[in-house]
N, C-alpha and C positions, 0 to 999 in steps of 0.2 A: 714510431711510437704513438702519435696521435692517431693514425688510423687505426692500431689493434685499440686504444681504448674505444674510439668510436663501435668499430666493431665487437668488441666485449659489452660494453652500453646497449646495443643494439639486442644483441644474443641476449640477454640478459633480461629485456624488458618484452623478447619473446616469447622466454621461459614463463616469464612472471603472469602473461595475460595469457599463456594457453593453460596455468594453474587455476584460473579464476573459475567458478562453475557456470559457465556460460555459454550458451552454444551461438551458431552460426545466424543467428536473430540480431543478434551486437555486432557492427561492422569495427573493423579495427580503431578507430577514431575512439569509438564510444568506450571501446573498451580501456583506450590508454585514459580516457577523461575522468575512466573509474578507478583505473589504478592512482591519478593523481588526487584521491581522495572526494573528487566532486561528486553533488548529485547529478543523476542521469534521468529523464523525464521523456515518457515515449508515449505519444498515443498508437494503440499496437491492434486495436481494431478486436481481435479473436483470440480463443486458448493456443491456437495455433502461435500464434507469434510473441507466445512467453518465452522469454530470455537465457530463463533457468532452466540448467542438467544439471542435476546435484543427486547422489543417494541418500540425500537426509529426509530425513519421513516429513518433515513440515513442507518441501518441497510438493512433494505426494498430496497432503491433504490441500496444498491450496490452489495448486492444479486441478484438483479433481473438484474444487470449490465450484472455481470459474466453468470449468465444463458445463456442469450440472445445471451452472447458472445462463450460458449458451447467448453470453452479452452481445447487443449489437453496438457499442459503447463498451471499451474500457483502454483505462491505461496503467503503465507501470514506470516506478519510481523507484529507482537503486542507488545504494554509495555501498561503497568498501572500505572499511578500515583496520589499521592493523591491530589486533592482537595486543599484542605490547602497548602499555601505558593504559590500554581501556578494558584490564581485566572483568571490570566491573560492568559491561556495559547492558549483561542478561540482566541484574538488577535493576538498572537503570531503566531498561527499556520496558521490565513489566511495572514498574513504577508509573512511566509516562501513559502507557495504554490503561491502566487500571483506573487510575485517577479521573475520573470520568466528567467529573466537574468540573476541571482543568478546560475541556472542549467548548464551552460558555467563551466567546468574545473571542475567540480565534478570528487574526482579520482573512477578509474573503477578499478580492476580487473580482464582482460577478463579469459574466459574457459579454455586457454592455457597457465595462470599465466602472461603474459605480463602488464603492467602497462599504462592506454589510460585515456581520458578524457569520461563521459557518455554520455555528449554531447558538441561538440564543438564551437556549436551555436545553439542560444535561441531568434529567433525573433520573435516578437509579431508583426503579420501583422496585424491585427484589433481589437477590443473588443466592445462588444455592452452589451448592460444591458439588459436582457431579461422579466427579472422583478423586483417585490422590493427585489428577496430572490436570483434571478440568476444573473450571469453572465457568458458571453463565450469569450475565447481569440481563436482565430487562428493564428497558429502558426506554425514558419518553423523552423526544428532542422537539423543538423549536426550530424550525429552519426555514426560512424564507426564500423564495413567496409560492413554498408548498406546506406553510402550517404545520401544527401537530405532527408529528410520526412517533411508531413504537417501534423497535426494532428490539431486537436479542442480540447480545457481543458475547463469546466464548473465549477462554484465553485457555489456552494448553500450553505445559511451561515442562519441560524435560533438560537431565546434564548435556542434552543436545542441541536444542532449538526453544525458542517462541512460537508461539503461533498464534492469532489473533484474526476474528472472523467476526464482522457485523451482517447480518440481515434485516431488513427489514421484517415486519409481518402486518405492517397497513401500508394502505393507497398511499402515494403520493398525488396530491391532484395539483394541477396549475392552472389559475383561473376556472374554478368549478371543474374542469375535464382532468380525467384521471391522466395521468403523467406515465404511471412505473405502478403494475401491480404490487399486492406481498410475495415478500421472496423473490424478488426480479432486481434488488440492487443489493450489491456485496460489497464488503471493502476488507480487506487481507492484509495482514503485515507478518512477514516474520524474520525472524534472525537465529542465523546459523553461522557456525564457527566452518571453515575449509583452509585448511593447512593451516596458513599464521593470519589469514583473513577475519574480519568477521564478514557476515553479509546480511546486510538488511536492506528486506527489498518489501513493496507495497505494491498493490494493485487493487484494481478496485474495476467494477462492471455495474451497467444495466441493461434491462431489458428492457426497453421503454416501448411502450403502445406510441402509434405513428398519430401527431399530433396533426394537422394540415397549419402551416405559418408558423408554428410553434418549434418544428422540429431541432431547427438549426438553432437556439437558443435556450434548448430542454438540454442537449447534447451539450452545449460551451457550459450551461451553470454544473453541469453532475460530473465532466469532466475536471473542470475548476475546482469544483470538494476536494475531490480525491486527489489532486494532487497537492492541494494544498493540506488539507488531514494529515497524509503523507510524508510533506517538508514540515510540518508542524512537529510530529513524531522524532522525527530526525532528527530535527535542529536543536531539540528537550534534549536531549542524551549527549 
């Protein structure tokens, strides 16, 4: 009797993780780490070694985000949850990415373990409704010790998914020398419902121009953001 339930358990939590929309990028470990509700945090290098197979269109656009953006720098950050008890969580979740002011005094941990805010200012200079499914904020941040930034964040909200897309559209510079042109750093979140799942997953990329002594220390603070944005996101909801 204890071995058929072992083997029932077993069959059972095979079922469960070849359900997930995930392909051959997650090795079995990561995937049981998601089924048991934790986050999962990967530096994955290229578009190539995104996580997600899914035919949900948010899927689609945020793939095609990262491509486009051709990062040498990014990573991605997953959890899974179920369904049940968090009917609410597509509200939830456009509540947490909207509220943009919310992003002010997020704690960071930079590359060199000092303790900073990830941004220490979140202003919404305009927003316009693009259509019934879009929206765009433009927006100025504070972010040390690359100063000012403007970037644009779009949110697309459908009975299927989120979607959520920041670009830049100024320099990032570090120490006077440009960092990460416009357009060369993205950060992505969205959430989609698969079977009794939800899935919300985060990634984020740069391009960054090759700094001489700075490289390895441009790369720990931009990977550090994003995945702290990321767990920041998640952990609201």
């Amino acid at each position: 009797m204890k071995n058929k339930i072992i083997k029932f358990l077993l069959l059972f939590l095979s079922f469960s993780i070849h359900a997930l929309p995930f392909n051959s990028n997650l090795n079995q470990k990561e995937k049981e780490t998601l089924l048991n509700g934790e986050i999962l945090i990967k530096n994955i290098k290229n578009s190539k070694n995104i996580s997600l197979e899914s035919e949900n269109h948010a899927v689609s656009l945020l793939i095609n985000t990262i491509k486009d953006l051709n990062p040498n720098y990014l990573a991605e950050i997953i959890q899974v949850r179920d369904i049940k008890n968090n009917e609410n969580l597509m509200t939830e979740m456009r509540s947490a990415l909207e509220n943009i002011s919310d992003y002010v005094g997020i704690p960071y941990i930079s590359s060199g373990g000092g303790l900073y805010e990830l941004y220490s200012k979140a202003d919404i200079i305009s927003h316009e409704k693009i259509s019934d499914t879009v929206t765009m904020y433009k927006v100025e941040f504070f972010m040390e010790p690359f100063g000012t930034i403007f970037a644009i964040i779009t949110i697309e909200q459908t009975e299927d998914y989120i979607f959520y897309k920041m670009i830049n559209t100024s320099k990032l510079k570090f120490k006077g020398i440009t960092a990460v042109n416009p357009e060369k750093m993205a950060n992505c979140v969205i959430l989609f419902k698969e079977n009794d799942k939800w899935i919300l997953y985060g990634t984020g990329g740069i391009t960054s121009v090759r700094v001489p002594f700075f490289e390895t220390k441009i790369e720990g603070s931009f990977m550090n953001r994003i995945r702290t944005f990321c767990k920041f996101i998640f952990n609201k909801i």
